[in-house]
N, C-alpha and C positions, 0 to 999 in steps of 0.2 A: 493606515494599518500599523496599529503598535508591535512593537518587537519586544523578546524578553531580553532581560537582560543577557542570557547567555545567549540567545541568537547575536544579538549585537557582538559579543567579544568573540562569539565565533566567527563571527563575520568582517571583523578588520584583523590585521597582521598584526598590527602595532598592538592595538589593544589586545590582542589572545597570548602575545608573549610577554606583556609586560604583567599581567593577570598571573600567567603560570608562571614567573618567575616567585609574585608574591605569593600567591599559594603554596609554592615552596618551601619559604622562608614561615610563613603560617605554621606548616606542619610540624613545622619546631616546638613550638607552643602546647602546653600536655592541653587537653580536655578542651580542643574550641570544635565548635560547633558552626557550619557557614548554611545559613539559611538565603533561599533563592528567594529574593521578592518578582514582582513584577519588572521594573525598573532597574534594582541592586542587590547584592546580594550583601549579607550582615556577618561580621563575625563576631562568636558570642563565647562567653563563658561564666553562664549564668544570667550577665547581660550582655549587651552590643556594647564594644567598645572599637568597632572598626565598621565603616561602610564603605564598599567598593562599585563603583560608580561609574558603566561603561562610557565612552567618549569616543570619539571620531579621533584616532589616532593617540588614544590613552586612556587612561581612566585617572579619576578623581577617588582620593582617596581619602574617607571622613575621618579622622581622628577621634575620639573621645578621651578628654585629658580634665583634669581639675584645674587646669590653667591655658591661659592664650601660649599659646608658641608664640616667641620672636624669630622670627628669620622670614629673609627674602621667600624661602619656599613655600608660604603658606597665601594661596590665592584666598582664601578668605577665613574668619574665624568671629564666631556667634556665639552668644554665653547665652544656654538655654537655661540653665538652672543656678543656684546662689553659689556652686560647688560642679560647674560641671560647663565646658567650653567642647564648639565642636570646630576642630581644626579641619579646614580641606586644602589637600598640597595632590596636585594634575601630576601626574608619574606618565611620561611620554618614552619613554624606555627602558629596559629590563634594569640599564644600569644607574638610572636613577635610584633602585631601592638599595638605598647606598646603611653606611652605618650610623646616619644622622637620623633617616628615615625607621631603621630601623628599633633603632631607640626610643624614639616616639612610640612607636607601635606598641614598644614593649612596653612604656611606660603605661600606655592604657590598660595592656592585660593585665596589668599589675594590681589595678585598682581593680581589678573584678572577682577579685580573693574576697 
């Protein structure tokens, strides 16, 4: 039986606070829009420049940038287009979405102008 994604982060601790922590931080953001998939949910501002990804005691959390991250924090990163890399860094508590994280994030909204 599949779950949606907001069943799943309503249904771990870990994951539902580290979620509304970044949601939080989100709201910051003028004009995003978070679209509910099956699976994750997307944050857009015109397009997706962030995918939120529930996990068993976290979530993954997609980046979209025009470059690879370096750092330890990024458990994977895939360059889908000639100008566009999708970074993913696993956020396992609220106090992970620290001001490294954050900057990244903004870095992607950035480019959605």
């Amino acid at each position: 039986m599949a779950r949606t994604a907001r069943e799943r982060i309503d249904g771990d601790l870990i994951s539902s606070g580290v979620y509304s922590a970044l949601l939080n931080e989100i709201s910051t953001l003028d004009g995003c829009e978070i679209q509910e998939n099956a699976s994750s949910f997307h944050v857009s501002r015109g397009r997706a420049f962030l995918g939120i990804h529930p996990r068993r005691g976290g979530i993954l959390v997609n980046i979209v940038l025009t470059r690879q991250l370096d750092s330890e924090r990024v458990h994977r990163a895939e360059r889908v287009s000639a100008n566009r890399w999708h970074n993913e860094v696993i956020v396992k508590s609220p106090s992970e979405i620290d001001a490294e994280l954050l900057t990244w994030i903004r870095e992607g909204y950035a480019h959605t102008a």
